[in-house]
Biopython code that builds the backbone (N, CA, C, O; Angstrom):
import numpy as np
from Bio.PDB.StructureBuilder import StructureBuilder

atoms = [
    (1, "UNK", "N", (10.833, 14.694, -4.765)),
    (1, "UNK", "CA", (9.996, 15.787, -5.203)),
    (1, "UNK", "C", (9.140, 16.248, -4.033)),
    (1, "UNK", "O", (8.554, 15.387, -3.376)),
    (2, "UNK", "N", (9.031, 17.414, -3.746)),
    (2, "UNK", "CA", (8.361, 18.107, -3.229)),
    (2, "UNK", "C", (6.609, 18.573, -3.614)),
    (2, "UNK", "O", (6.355, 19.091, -4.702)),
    (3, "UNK", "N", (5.601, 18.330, -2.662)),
    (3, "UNK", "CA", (4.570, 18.913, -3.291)),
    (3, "UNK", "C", (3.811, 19.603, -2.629)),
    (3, "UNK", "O", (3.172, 19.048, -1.735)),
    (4, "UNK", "N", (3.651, 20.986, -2.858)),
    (4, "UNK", "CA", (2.508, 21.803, -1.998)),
    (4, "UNK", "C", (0.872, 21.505, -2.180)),
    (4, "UNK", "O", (0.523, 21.320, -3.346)),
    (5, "UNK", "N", (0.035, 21.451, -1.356)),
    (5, "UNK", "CA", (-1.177, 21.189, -1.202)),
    (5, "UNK", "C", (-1.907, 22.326, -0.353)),
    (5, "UNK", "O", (-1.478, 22.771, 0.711)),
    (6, "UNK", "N", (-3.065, 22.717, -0.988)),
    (6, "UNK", "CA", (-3.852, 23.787, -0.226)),
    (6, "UNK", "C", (-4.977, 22.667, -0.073)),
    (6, "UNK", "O", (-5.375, 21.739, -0.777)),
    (7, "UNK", "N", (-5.345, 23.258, 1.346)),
    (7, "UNK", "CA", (-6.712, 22.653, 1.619)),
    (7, "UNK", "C", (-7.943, 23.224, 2.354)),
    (7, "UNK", "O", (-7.831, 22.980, 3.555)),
    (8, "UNK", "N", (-8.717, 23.683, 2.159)),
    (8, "UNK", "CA", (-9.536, 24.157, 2.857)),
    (8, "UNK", "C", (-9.523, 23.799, 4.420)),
    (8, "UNK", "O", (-9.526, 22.619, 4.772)),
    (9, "UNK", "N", (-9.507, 25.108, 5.577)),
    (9, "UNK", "CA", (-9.520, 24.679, 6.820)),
    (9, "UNK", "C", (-10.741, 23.758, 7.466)),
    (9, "UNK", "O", (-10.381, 23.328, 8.562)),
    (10, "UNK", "N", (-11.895, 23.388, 7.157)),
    (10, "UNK", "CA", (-12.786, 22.546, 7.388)),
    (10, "UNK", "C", (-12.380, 21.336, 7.131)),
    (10, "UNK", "O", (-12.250, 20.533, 8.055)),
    (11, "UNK", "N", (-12.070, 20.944, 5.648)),
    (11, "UNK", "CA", (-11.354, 19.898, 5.023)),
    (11, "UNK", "C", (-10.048, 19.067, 5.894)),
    (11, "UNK", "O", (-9.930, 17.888, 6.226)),
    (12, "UNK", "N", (-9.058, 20.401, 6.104)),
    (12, "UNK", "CA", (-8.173, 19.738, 6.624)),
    (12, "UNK", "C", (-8.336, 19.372, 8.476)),
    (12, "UNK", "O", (-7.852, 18.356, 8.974)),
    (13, "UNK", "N", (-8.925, 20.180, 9.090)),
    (13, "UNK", "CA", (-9.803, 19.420, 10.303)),
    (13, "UNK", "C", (-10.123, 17.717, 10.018)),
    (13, "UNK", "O", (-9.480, 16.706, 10.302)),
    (14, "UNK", "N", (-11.033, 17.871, 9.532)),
    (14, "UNK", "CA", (-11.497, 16.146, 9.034)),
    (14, "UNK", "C", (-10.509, 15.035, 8.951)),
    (14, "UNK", "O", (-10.384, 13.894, 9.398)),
    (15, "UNK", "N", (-9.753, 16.002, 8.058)),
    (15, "UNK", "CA", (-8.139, 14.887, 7.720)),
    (15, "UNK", "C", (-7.197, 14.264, 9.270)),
    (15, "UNK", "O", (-6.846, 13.117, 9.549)),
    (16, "UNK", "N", (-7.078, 15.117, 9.769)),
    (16, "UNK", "CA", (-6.465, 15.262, 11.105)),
    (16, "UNK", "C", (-5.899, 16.768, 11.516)),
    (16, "UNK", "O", (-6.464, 17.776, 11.093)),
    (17, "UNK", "N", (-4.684, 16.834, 12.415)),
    (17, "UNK", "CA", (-4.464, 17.668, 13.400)),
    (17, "UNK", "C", (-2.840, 18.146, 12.086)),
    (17, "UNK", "O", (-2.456, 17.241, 11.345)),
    (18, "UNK", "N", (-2.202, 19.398, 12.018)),
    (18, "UNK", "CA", (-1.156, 19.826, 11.057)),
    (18, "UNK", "C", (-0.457, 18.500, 10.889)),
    (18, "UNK", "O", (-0.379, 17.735, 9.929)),
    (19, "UNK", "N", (0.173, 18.448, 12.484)),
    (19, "UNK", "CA", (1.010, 16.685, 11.877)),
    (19, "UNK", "C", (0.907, 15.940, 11.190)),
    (19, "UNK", "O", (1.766, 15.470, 10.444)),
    (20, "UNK", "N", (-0.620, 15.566, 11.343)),
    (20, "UNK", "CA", (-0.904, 14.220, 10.683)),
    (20, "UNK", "C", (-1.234, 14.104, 9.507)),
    (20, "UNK", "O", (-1.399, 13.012, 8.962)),
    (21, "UNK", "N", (-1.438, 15.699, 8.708)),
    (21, "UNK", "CA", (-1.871, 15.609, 7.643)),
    (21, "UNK", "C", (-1.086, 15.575, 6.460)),
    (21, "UNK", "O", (-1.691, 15.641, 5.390)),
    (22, "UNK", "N", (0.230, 15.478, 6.460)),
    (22, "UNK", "CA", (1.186, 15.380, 5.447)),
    (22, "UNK", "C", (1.255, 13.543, 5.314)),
    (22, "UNK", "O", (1.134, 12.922, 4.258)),
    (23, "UNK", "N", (1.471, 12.959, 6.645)),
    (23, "UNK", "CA", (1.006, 11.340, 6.454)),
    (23, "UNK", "C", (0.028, 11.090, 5.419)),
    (23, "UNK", "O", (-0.049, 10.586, 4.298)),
    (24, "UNK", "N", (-0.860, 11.806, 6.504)),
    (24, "UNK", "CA", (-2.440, 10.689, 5.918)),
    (24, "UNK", "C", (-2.344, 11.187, 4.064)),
    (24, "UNK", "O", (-2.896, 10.380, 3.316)),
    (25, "UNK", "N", (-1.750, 12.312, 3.445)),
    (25, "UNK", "CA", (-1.878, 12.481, 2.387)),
    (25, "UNK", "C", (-1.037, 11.547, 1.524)),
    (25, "UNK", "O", (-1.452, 10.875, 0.580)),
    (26, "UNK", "N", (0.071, 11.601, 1.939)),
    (26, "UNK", "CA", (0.945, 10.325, 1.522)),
    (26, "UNK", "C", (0.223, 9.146, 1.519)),
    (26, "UNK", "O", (0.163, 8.702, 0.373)),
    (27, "UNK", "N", (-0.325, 8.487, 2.294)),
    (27, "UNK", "CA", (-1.079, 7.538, 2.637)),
    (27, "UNK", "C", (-1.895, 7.226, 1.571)),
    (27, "UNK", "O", (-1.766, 6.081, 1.138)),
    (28, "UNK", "N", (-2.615, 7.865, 1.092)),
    (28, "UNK", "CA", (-4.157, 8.332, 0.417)),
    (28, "UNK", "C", (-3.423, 7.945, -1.149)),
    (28, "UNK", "O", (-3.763, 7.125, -2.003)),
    (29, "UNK", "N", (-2.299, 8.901, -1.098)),
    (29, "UNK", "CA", (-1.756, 8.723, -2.517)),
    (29, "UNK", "C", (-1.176, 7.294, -2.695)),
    (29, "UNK", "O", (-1.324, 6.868, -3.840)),
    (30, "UNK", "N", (-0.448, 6.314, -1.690)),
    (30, "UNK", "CA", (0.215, 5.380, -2.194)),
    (30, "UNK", "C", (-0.975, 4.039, -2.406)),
    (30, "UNK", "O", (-0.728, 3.048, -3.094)),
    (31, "UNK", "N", (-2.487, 4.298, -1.544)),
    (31, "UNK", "CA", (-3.015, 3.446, -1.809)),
    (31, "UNK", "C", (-3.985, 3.841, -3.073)),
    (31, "UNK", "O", (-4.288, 2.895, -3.800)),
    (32, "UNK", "N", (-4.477, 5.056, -3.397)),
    (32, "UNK", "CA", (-5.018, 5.275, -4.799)),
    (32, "UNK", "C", (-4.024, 4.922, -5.892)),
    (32, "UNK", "O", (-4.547, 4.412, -6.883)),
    (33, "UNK", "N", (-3.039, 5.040, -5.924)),
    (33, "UNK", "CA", (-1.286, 4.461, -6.775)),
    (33, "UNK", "C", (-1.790, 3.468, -6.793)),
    (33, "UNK", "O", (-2.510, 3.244, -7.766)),
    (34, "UNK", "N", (-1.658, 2.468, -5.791)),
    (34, "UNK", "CA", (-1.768, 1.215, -5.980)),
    (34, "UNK", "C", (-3.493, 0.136, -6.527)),
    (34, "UNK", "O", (-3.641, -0.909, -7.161)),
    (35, "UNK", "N", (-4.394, 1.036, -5.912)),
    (35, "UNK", "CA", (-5.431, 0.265, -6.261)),
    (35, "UNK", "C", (-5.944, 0.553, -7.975)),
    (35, "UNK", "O", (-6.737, -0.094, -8.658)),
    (36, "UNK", "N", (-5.030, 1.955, -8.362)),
    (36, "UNK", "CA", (-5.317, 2.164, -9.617)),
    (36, "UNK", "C", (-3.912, 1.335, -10.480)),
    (36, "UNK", "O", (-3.736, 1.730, -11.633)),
    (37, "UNK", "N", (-3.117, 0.429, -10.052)),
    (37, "UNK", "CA", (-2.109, -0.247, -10.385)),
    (37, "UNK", "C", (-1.280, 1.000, -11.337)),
    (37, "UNK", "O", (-0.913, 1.013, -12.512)),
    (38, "UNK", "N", (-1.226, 1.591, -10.687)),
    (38, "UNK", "CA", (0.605, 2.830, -10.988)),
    (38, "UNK", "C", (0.980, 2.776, -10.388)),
    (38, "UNK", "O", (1.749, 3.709, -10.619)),
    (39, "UNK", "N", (1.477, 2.181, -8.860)),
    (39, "UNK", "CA", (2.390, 1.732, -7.906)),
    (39, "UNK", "C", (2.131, 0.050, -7.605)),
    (39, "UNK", "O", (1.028, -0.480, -7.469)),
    (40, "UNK", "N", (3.124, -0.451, -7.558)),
    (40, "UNK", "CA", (3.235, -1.634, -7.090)),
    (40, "UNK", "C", (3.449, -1.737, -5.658)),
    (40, "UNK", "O", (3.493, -0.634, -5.112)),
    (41, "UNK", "N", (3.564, -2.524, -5.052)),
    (41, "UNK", "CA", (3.536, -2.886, -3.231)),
    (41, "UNK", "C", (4.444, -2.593, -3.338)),
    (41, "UNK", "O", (4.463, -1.365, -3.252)),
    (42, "UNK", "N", (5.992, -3.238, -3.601)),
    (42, "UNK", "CA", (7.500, -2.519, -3.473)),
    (42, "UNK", "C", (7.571, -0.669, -3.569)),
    (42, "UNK", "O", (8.316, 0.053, -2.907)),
    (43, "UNK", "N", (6.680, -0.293, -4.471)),
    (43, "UNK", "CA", (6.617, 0.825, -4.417)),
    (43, "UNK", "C", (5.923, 1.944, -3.466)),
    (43, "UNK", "O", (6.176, 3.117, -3.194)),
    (44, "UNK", "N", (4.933, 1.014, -3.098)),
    (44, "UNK", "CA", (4.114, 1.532, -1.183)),
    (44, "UNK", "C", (5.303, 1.305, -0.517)),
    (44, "UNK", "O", (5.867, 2.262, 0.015)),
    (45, "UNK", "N", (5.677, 0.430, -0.470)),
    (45, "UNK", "CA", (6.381, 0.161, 0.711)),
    (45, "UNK", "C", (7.545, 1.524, 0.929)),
    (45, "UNK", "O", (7.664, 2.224, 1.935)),
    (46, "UNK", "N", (8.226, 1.600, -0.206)),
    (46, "UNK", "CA", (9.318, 2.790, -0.247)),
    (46, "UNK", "C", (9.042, 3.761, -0.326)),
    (46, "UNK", "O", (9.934, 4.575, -0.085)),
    (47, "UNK", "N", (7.625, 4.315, -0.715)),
    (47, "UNK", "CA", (6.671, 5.694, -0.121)),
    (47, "UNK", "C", (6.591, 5.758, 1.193)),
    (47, "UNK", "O", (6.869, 6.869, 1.644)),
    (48, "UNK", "N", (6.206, 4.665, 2.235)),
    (48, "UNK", "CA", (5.608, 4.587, 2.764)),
    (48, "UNK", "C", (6.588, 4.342, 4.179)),
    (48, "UNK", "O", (6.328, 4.551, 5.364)),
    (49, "UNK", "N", (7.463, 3.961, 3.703)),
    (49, "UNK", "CA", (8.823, 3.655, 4.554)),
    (49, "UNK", "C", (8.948, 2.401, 5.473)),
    (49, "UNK", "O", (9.785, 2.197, 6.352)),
    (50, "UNK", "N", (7.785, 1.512, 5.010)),
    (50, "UNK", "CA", (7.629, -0.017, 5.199)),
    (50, "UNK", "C", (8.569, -0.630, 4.807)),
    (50, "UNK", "O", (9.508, -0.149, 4.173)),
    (51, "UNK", "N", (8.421, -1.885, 5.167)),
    (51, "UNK", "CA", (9.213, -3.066, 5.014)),
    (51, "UNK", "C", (8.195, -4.120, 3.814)),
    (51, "UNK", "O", (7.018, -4.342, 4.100)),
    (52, "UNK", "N", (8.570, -4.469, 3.016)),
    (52, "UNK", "CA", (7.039, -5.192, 2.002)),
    (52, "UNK", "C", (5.978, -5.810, 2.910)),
    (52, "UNK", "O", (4.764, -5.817, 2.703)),
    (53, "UNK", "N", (6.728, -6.400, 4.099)),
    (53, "UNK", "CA", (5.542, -7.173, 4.782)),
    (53, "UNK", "C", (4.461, -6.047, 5.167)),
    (53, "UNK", "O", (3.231, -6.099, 5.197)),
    (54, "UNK", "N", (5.110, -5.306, 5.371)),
    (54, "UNK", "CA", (4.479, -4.134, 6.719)),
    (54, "UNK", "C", (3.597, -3.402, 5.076)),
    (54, "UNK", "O", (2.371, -3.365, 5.179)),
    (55, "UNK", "N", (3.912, -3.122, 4.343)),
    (55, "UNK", "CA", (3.228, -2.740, 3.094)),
    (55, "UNK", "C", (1.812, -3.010, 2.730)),
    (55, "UNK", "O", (0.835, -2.283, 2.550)),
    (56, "UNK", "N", (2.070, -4.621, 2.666)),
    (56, "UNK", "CA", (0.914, -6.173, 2.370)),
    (56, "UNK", "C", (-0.012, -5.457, 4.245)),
    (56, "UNK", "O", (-1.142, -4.971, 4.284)),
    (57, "UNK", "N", (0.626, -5.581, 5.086)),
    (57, "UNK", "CA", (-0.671, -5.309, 5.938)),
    (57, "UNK", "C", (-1.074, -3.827, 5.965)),
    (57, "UNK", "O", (-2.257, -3.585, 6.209)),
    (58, "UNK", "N", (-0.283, -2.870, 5.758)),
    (58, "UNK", "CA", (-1.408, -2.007, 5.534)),
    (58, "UNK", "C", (-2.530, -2.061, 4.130)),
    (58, "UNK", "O", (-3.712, -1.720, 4.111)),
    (59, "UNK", "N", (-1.953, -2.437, 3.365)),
    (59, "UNK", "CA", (-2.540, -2.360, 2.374)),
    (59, "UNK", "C", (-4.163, -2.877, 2.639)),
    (59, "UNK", "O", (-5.150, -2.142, 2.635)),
    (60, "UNK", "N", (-4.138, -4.406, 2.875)),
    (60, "UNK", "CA", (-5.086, -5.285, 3.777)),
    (60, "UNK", "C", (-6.161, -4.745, 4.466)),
    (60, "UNK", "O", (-7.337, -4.779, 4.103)),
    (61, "UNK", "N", (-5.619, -4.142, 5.684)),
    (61, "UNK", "CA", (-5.909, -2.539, 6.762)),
    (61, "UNK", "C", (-6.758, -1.961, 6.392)),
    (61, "UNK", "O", (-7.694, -1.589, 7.100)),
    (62, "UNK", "N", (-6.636, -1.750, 5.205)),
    (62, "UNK", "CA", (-7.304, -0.388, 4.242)),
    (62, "UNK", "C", (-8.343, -0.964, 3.119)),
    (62, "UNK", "O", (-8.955, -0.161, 2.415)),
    (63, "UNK", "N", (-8.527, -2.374, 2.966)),
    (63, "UNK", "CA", (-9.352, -3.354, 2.279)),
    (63, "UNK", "C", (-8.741, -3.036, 1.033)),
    (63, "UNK", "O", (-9.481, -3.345, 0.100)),
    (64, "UNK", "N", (-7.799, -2.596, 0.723)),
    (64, "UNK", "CA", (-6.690, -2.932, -0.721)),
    (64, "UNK", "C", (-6.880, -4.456, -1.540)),
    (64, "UNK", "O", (-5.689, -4.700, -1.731)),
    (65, "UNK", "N", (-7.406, -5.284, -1.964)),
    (65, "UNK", "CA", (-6.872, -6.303, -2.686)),
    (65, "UNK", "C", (-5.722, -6.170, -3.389)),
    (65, "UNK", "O", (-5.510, -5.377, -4.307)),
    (66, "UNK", "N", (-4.703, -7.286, -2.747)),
    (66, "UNK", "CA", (-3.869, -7.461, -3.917)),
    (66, "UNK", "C", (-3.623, -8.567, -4.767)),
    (66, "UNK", "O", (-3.577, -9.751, -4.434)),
    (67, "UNK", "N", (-3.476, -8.096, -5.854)),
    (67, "UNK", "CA", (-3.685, -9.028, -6.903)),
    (67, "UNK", "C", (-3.171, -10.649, -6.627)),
    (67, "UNK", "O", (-2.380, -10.714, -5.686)),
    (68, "UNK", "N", (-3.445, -11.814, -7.206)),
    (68, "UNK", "CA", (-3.299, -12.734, -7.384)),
    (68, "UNK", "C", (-3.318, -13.397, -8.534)),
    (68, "UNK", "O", (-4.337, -13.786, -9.106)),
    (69, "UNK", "N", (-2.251, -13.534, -8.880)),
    (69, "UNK", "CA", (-2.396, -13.962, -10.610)),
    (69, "UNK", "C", (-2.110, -15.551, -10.779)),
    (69, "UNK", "O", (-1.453, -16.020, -9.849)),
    (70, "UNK", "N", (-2.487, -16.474, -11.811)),
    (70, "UNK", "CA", (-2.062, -17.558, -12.102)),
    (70, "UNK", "C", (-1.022, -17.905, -11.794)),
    (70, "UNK", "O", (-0.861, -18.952, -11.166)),
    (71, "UNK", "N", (-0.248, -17.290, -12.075)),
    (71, "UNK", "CA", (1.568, -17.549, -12.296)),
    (71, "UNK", "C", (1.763, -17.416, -10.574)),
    (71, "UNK", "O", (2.516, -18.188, -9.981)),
    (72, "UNK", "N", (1.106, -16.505, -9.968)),
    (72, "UNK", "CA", (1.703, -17.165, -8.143)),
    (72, "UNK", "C", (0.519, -18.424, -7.425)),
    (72, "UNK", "O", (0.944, -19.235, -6.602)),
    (73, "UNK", "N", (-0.754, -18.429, -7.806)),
    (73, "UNK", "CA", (-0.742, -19.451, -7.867)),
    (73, "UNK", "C", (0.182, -21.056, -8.042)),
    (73, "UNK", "O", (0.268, -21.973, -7.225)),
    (74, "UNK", "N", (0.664, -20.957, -9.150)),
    (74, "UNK", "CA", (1.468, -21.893, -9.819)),
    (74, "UNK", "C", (2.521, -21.943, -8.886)),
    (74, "UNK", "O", (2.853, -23.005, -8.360)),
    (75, "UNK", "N", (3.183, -20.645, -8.597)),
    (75, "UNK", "CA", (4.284, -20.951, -7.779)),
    (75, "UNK", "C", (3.903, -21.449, -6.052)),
    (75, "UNK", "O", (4.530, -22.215, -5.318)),
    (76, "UNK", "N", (2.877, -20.821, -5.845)),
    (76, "UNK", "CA", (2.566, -21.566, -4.276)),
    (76, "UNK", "C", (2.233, -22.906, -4.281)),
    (76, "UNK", "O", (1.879, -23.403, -3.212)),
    (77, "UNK", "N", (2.281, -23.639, -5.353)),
    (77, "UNK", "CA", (1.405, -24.885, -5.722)),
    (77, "UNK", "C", (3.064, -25.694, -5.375)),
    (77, "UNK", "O", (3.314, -26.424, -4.416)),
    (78, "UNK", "N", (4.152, -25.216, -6.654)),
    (78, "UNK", "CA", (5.538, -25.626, -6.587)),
    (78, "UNK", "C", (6.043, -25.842, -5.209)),
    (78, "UNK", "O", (6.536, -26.908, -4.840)),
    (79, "UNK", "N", (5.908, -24.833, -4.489)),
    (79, "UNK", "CA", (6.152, -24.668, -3.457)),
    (79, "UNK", "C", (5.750, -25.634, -2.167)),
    (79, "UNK", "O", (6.509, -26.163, -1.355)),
    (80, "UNK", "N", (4.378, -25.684, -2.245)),
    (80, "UNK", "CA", (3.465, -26.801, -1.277)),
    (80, "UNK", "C", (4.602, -27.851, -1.738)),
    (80, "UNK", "O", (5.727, -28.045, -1.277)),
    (81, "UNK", "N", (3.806, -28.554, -2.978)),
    (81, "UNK", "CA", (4.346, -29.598, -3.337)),
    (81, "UNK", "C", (6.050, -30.059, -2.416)),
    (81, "UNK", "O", (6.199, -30.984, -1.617)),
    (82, "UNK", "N", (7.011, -29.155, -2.842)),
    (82, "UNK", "CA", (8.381, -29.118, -2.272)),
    (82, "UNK", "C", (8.090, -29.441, -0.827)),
    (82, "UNK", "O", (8.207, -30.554, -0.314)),
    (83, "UNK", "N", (7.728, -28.416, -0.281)),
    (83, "UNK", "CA", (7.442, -28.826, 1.430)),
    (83, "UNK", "C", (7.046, -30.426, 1.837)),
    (83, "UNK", "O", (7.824, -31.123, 2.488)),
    (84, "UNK", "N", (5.655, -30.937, 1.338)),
    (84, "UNK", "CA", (5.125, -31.674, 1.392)),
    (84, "UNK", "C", (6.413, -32.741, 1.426)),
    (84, "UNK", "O", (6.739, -33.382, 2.426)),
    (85, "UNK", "N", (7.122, -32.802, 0.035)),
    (85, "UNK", "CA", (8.396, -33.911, -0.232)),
    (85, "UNK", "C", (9.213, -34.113, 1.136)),
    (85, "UNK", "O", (9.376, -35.287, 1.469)),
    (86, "UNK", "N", (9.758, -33.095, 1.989)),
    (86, "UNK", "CA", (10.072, -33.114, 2.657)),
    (86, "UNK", "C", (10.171, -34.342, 4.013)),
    (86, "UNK", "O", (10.789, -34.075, 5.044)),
]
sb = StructureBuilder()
sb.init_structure("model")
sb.init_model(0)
sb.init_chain("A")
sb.init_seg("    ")
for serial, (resi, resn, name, xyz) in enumerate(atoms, 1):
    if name == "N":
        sb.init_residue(resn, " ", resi, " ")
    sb.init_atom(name, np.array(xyz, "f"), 0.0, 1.0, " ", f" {name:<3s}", serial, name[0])
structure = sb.get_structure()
């Protein structure tokens, strides 16, 4: 999908230089997506044309928290544990 955006010429100064401002808007949108949880990181990432890792550090970058739930807890715990056996 395609989307047109008007912006005031003061406004878009601020933003950056013509180039940069179709990024940084993309940008803006995949981390408001995400901090309002309607995009998931897999889903930055493929906006964004990252790799998930590269996703997780911008996200970071940008003071994004991402979530941490019990259940990965639990699994990093499984996980230690396994190593540890080793």
């Amino acid at each position: 999908m395609q989307v047109v955006v008007q912006l005031p010429d003061e406004i878009a100064k601020e933003i950056g230089t013509d180039a940069q401002i179709p990024r940084r808007v993309v940008e803006a949108v995949a981390l408001e997506g995400y901090r309002g949880g309607r995009l998931t990181g897999g889903q930055v990432a493929e906006l964004l044309g990252f790799s998930r890792w590269q996703a997780d550090e911008f996200l970071d970058a940008h003071g994004v928290k991402q979530p941490y739930a019990i259940e990965m807890l639990e699994e990093d715990r499984r996980t230690l544990a396994q190593l540890s056996d080793r």
